[in-house]
ZANU-306463 format. One record per atom (N, C-alpha, C): residue in one letter; x, y, z. Coordinates in steps of 0.2 Angstrom, whole numbers, plus 5000, padded with zeros to 4 digits. Layout:
N
AXYZ...
//
This chain:
513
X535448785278X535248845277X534748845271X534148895271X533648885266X533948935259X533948915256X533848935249X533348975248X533649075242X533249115242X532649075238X531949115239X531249115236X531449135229X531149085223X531149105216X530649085213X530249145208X529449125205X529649105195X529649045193X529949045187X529549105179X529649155178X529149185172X529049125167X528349135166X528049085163X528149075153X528349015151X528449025145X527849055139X528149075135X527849095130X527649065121X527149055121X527049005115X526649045111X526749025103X526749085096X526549015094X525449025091X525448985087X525149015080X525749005076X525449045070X525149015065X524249015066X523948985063X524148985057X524048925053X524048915046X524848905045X525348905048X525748905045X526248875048X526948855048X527348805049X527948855053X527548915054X528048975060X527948955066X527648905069X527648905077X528248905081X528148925088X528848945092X528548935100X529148925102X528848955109X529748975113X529549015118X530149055118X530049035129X530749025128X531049005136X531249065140X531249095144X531349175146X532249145153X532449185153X533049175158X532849235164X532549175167X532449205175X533049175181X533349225184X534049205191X533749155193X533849095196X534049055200X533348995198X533448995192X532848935188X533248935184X533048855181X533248805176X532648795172X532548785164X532048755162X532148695159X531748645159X531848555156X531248565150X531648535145X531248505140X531248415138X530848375140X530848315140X531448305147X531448355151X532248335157X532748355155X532848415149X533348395148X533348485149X533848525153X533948585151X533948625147X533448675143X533548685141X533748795141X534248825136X534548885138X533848925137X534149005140X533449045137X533449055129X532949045124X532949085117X532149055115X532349075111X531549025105X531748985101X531448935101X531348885098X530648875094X530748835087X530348815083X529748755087X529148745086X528648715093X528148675086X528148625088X527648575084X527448515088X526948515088X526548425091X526248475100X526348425103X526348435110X526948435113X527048495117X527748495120X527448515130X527848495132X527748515140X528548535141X528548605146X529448625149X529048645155X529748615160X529448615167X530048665169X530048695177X530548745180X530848695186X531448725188X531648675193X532248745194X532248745203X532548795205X533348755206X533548815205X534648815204X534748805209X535348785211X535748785219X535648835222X535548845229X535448875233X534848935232X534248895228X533748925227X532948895228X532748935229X531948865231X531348905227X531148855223X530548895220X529848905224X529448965223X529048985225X528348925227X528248905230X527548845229X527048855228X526948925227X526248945224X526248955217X527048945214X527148985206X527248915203X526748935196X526748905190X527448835187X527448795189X528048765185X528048715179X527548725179X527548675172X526948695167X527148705158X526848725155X526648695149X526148665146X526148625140X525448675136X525648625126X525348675123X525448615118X524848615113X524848595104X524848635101X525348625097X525448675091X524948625085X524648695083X524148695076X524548645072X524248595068X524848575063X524748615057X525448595053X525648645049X525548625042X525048615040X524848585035X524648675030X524648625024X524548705018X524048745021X524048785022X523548845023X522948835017X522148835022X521748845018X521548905016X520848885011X520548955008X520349005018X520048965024X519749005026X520249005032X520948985030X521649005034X521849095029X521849075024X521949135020X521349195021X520949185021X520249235023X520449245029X520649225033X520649265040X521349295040X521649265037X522449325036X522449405033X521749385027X521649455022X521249485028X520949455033X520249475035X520649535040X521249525044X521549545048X521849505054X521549435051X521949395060X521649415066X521849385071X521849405078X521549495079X521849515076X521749565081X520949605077X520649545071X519849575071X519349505072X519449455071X519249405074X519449365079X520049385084X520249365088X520549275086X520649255093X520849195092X520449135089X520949085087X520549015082X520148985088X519748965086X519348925092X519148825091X519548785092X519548745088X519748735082X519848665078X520048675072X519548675065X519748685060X519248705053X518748635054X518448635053X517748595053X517448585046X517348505043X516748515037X516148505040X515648555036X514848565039X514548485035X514748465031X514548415030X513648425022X513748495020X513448515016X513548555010X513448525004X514148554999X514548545000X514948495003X515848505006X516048555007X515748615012X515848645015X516248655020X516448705024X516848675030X516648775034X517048765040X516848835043X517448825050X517548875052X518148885057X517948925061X517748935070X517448965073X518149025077X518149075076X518549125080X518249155087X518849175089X518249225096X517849285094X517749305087X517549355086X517149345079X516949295078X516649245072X516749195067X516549175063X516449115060X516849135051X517249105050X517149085042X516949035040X516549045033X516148995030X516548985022X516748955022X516948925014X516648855011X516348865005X516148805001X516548844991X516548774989X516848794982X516548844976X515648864978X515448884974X515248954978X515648964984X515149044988X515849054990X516449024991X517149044992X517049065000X517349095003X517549115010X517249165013X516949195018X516649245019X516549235027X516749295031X516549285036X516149325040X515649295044X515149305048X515049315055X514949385057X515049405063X514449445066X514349455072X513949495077X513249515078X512949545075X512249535075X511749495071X512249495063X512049455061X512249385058X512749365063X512849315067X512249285069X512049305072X511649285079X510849265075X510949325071X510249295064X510249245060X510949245059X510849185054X511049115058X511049125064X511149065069X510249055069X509849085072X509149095073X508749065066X509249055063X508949035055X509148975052X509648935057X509748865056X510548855051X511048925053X511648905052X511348895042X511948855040X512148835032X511548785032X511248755037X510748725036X510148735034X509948795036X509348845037X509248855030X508748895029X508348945020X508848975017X509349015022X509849035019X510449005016X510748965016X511248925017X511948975015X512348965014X512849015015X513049075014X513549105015X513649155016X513849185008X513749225003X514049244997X514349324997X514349335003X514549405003X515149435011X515649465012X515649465017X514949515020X514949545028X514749635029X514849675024X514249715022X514349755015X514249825019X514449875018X514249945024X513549965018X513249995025X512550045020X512250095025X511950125021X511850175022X511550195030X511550245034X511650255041X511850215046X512550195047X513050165050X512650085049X512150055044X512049995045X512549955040X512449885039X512649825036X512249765033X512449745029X512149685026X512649645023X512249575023X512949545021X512249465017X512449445011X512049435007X512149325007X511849295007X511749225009X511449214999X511549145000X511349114994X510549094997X510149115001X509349124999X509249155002X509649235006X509349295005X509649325007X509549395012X510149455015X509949445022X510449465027X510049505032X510449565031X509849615034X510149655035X509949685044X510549735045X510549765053X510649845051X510349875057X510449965057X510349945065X510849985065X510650015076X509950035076X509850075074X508750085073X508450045075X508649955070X508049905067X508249845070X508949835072X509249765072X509349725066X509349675065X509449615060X508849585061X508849605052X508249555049X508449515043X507949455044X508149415038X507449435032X507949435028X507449465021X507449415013X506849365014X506949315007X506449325000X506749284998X505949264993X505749324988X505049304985X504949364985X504749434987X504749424993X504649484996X505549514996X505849484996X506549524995X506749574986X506649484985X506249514977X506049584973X505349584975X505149654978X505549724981X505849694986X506049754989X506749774986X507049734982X507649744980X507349804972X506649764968X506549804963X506249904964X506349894972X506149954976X506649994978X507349974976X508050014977X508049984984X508049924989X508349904993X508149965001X509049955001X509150005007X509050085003X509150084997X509350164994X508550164993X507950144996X507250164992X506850204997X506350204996X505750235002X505850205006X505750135006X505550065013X506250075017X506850085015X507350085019X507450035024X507650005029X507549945032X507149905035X507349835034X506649805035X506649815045X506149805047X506049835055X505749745057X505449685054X505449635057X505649585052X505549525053X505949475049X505249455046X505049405039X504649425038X504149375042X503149385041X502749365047X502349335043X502549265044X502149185036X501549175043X501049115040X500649105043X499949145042X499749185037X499349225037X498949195033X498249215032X497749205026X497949175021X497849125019X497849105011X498549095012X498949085015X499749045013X500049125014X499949175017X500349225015X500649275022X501249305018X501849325022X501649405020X502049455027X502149505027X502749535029X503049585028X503749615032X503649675031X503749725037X503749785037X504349785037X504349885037X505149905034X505150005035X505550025037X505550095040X504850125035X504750135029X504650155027X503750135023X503650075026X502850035024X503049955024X502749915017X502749855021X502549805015X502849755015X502949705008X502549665010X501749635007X501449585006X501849535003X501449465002X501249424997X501049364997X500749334992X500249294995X500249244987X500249164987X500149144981X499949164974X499349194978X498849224973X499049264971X499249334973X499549404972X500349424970X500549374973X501449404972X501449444980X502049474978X502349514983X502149594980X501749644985X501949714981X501949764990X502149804986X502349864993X501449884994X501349915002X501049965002X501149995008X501150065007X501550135010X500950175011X501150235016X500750285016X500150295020X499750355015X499150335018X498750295016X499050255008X498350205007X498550145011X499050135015X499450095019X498950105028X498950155028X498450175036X497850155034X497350195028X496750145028X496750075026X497150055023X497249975022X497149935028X497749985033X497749955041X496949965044X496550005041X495850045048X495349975042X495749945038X495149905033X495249815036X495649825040X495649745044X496349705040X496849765035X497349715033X497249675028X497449615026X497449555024X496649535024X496449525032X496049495033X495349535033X495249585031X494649615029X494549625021X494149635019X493749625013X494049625008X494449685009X495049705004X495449655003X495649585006X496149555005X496749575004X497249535001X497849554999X497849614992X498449664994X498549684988X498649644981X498449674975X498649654968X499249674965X499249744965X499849804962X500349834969X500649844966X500849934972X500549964970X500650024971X500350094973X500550114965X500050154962X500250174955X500050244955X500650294955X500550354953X500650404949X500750444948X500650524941X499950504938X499350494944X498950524939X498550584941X498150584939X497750674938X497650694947X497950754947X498050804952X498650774955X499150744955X499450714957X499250644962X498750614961X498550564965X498850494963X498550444967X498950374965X498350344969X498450264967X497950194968X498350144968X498050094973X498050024975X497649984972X497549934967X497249894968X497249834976X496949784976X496849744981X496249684979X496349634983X495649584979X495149604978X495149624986X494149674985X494149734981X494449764980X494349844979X495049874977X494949944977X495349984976X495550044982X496050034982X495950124989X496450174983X495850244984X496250284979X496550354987X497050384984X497350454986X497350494980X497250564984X497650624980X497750674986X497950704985X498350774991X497650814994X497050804993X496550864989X495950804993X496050754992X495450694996X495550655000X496350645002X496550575005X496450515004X496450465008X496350395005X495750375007X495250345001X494950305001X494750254995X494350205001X494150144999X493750144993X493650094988X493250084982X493150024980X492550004981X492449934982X491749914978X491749854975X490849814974X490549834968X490049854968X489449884961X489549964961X489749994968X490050074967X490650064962X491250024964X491550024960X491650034953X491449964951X491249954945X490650014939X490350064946X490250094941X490350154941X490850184945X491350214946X491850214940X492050144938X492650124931X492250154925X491550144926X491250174920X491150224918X491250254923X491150344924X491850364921X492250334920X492950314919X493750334926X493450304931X493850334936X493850384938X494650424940X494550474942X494750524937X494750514930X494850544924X494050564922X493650524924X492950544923X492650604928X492050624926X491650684929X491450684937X491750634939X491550604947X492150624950X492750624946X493550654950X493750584956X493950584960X494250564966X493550554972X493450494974X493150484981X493350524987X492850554992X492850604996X492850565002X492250515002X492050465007X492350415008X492350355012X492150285010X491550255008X491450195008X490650195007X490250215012X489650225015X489050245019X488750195018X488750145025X488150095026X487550115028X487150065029X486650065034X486050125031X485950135025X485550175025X484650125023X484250175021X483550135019X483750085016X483350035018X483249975014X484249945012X484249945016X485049905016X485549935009X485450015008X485750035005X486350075004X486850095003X487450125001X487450164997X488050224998X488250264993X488650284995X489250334991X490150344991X489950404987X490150474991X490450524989X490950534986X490850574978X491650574974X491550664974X492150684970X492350764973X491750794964X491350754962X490950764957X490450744958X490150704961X489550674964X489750624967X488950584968X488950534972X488650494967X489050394971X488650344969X488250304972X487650304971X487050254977X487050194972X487050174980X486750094978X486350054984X485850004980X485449994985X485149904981X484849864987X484949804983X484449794976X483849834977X483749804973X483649874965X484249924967X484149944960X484949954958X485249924961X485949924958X486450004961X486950004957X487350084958X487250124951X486950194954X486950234949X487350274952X487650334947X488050414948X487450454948X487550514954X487150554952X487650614955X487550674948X488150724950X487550794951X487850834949X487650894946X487050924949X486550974944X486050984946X485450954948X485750894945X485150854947X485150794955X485650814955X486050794961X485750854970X485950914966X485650944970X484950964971X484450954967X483550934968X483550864971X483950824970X483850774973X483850764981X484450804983X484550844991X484150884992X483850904988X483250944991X482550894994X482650854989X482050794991X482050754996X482550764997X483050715006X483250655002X483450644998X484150584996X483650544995X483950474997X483550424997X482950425001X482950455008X482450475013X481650505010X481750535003X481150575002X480950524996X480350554994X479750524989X480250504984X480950514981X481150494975X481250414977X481550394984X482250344985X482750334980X482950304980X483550274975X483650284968X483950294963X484250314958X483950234956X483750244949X483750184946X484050164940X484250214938X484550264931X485250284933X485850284930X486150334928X485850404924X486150464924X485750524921X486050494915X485350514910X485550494903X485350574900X485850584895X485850654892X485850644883X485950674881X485650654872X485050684873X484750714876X484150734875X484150794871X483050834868X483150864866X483350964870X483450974864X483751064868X484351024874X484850984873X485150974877X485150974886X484450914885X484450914891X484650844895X484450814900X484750774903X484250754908X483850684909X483650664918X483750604919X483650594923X483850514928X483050504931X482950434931X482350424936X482650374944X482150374947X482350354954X481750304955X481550274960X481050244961X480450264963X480450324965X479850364964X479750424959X480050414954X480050484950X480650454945X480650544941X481150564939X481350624941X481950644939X482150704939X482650744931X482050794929X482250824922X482750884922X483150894919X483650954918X483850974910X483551044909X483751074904X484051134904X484651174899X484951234901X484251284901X483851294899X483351334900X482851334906X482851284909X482451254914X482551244920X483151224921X483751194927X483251104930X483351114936X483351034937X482551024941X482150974940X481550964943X481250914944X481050894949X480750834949X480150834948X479850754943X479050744940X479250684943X478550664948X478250584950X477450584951X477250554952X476650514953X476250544947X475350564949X474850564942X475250614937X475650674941X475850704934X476350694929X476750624935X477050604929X476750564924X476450504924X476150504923X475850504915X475350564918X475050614914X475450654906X476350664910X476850694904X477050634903X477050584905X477250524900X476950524895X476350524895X475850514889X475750554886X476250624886X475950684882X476750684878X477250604881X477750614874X478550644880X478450654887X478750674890X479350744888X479850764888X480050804886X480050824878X479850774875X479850784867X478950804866X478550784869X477950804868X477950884868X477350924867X477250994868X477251024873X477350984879X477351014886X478051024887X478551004883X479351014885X479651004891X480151034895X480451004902X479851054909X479851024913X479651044919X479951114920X479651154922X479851254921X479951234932X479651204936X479451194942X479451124944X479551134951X479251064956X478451054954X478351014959X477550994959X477451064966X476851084969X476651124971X475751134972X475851134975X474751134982X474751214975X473951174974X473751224971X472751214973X472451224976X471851224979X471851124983X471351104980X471251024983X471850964980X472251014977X472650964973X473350994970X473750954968X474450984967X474451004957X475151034956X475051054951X476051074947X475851074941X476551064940X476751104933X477051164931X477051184926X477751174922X477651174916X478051144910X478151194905X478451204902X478651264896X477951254892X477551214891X477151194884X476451204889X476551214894X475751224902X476151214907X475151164908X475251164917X474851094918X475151044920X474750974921X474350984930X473750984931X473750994938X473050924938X473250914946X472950834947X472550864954X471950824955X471450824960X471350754961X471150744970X471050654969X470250644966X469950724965X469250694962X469250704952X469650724951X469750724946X470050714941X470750694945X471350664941X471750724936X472250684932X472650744929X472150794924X472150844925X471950904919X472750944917X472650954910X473050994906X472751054905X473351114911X472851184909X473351234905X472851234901X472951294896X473351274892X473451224889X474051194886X473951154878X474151174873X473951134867X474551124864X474251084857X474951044852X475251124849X475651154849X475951184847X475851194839X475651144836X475651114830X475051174828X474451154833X473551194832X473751274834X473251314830X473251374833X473251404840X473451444842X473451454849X473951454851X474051464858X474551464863X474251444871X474751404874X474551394880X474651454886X474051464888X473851534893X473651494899X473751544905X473451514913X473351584914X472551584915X472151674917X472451704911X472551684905X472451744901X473351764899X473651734904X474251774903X474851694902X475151734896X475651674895X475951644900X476551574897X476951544904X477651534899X478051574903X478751574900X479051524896X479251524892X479451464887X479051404887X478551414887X478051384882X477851394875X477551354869X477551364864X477351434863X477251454856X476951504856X476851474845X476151504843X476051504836X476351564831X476551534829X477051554822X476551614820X475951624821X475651694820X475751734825X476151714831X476251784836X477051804837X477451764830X478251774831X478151824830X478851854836X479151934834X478851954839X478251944842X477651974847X477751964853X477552014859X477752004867X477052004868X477051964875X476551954881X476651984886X476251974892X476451984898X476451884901X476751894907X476651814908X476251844917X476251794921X476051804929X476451844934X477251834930X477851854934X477951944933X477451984928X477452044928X478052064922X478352014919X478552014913X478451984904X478752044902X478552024894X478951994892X478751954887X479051864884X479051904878X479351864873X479351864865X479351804861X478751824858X478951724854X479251734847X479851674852X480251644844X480951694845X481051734852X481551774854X482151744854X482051674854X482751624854X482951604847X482651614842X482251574836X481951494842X482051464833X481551404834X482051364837X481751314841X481951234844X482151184839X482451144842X482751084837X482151044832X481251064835X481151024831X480751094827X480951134827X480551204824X480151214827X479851234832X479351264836X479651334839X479151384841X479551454844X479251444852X479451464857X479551484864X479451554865X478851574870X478951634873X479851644877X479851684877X480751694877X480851774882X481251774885X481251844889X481551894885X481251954887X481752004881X482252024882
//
């Protein structure tokens, strides 16, 4: 007669890492027997060390199942003192947050190091970085990074929390950090450097978005980060750049355009609220009021002279403007402009004289190019600039004009604004076969048959007064035997000389009443 079917419940074994608690427990199932070494053994638990095998063997009048398990063997861990990264995985939680040991504790063979693999990561201990352990995403980063071998070499921190459900967790040559957003990056050097003097996670940049990107120009690395992006390069260091001097910097070719590498970060509070970049080539400035631009070259430079954007030029409006006449340049600022051209360098031209200049078509008309800065010190506080066809004269009595060709000339040699003819009252203007140009002191008028003539015009010094048809010309001299006396002038008004009193060098002016 056959003996009933019996499936033996399988033993159960307890290895308690690290420690000399190992066990394994024999269960009392009907109509089985269990053997240890052959020998019977009853149901309980038992203390479990080395390698052990217990097999099942069905009782009289019972037949074990032959598809069911009967024999089971195991190595218990030995039970040697508990290490530092036996103790770190006890504090850490054991089993139930790194799961089971995976193998035994291993030395890395670097620092006397050593490291113990779980099912749910790794602990790292050496004697100068202690125990730490290393798990999940940035795991997998500092796997990609060459282990305790790699830049990084160990672990000095566990997982640290930060801010928007991310973590980081700190190595002895740098951090990685992870955010759901951004994944795991690894952040070294000076560029960590840098971003660490930038408040880190708590700053504007907030996490880095790639690991960092070597191989560029001149030996130099990049790393972007939510919030802009950390150069650096031999030459320069490590500095932030953000924003919008960070999008023009990008529309200027990066690294590899003119502008090279950054020099500074971004420097801010100054006037209107704005802020500046330097960079190899140049400068890119911001303000709320101009946006960013570029500032580069011999504009530059005399741009700094001007004194920035603390001087009368305020903030750039433009970038520079190529391609003009004769291979020339100029950069609008919120106070004027600066031209430059190769062969007369960069001047500022602001103001009123700025505006006659636009009236003469810029560079395009009889002026071209500034040759000059306005130079001012002049007298009766006046101010001109020459250009390479001309000058252009401005004084508060007069406003702004331009003198070129024989008339000028002509006032150069009569002492220009200091001689008796004073500042230009007018442009130049057709007056029969020839043009003509009137001046507080006269009228210089030029024919090609005749060249310049002085009409109606004397030294202030001799008696008389300068007349045209008999009738005065507005702030021109007038003879100290007619002060206190009115004229009529052409424009159907009476003057009075010496209505202002006298001029800086004692002369009187017809003057309006």
């Amino acid at each position: 007669m056959v003996g009933a079917l019996v499936s033996p419940t399988g033993i159960i074994f307890t290895d308690n890492y690290g420690t000399a608690a190992d066990s394994f427990t024999v269960p009392a199932t009907a109509g089985v027997d269990y053997l240890l070494s052959g020998t019977v053994i009853s149901a309980g638990t038992y203390p479990g060390t080395g390698t052990i095998t217990l097999t099942a063997q069905a009782q009289s009048g019972y037949v074990l199942d032959p598809s069911a398990a009967a024999s089971w063997t195991t190595t218990f861990t030995a039970t040697s003192a508990p290490t530092a990264i036996d103790a770190k995985y006890e504090a850490f939680g054991g089993a139930a947050v790194l799961g089971s040991p995976i193998g035994l504790e291993s030395s890395n063979g670097k620092d006397g190091g050593s490291h113990r693999d779980f099912s749910r990561g790794t602990i790292y201990w050496t004697t100068l970085t202690g125990a730490h352990v290393n798990s999940g995403a940035i795991r997998g980063a500092y796997a990609a990074h060459g282990w305790e071998l790699g830049a990084l070499g160990y672990p000095t921190t566990d997982e640290i929390g930060g801010p928007r459900y991310g973590v980081y967790q700190s190595f002895q040559g740098g951090t990685i950090y992870w955010s759901p957003q951004t994944g795991a990056r690894v952040n070294t050097g000076g560029i960590r450097s840098a971003y660490e003097a930038h408040a880190g996670l708590n700053g504007a940049l907030g996490y880095p978005t790639t690991n960092e990107v070597v191989g560029l120009r001149g030996g130099g690395a990049y790393q972007s980060f939510e919030g802009g992006t950390i150069y650096w390069s031999p030459a320069t260091g490590a500095q932030v750049n953000a924003g919008a001097i960070r999008s023009v910097y990008g529309a200027q070719g990066w690294e590899n355009g003119s502008l090279g590498y950054p020099t500074t970060d971004e420097i801010g509070g100054l006037r209107d609220g704005g802020a500046y970049q330097s960079f190899q080539g140049g400068t890119i400035y911001w303000s709320p009021s101009t946006g960013a631009h570029v500032n580069t070259g011999a504009i530059r430079s005399t741009y700094a002279a001007q004194g920035w954007e603390n001087g009368s030029l305020g903030y750039p409006t433009t970038e520079e403007v190529r391609g003009l006449r004769d291979g020339g340049t100029y950069q609008s600022f919120q106070g004027g402009t600066i031209y430059w051209s190769p062969p007369t360098g960069a001047h500022e031209n602001t103001g009123a004289i700025r505006s006659t200049y636009a009236a003469q078509g810029w560079e395009n008309g009889s002026l071209g190019y500034p040759t000059t800065d306005e130079v001012g010190g002049l007298r009766d506080g006046g101010v001109y600039q020459s250009f390479q066809g001309g000058t252009i004269y401005w004084s508060p009595p007069t406003g702004a004009h331009e003198n070129t060709g024989a008339i000028r000339s002509a006032y150069a040699a009569q002492g220009w604004e200091n001689g008796y003819l004073g500042y230009p009252t007018g442009d130049e203007y057709s007056m029969g076969s020839g043009v003509a140009q009137d001046f507080q002191g006269g009228r210089i008028t030029w024919t090609a048959a005749g060249g310049s003539v002085f009409d109606g015009a004397s030294d202030p010094s001799q008696p008389g007064s300068p007349t045209v048809g008999g009738l005065i010309i507005p702030g021109a001299f007038c003879p100290d035997s007619a002060l206190w006396t009115s004229a009529p002038a052409s424009n159907g008004r009476y003057y009075i000389c010496g209505g202002n009193g006298a001029d800086a060098n004692g002369h009187y002016h017809w003057n309006a009443q």
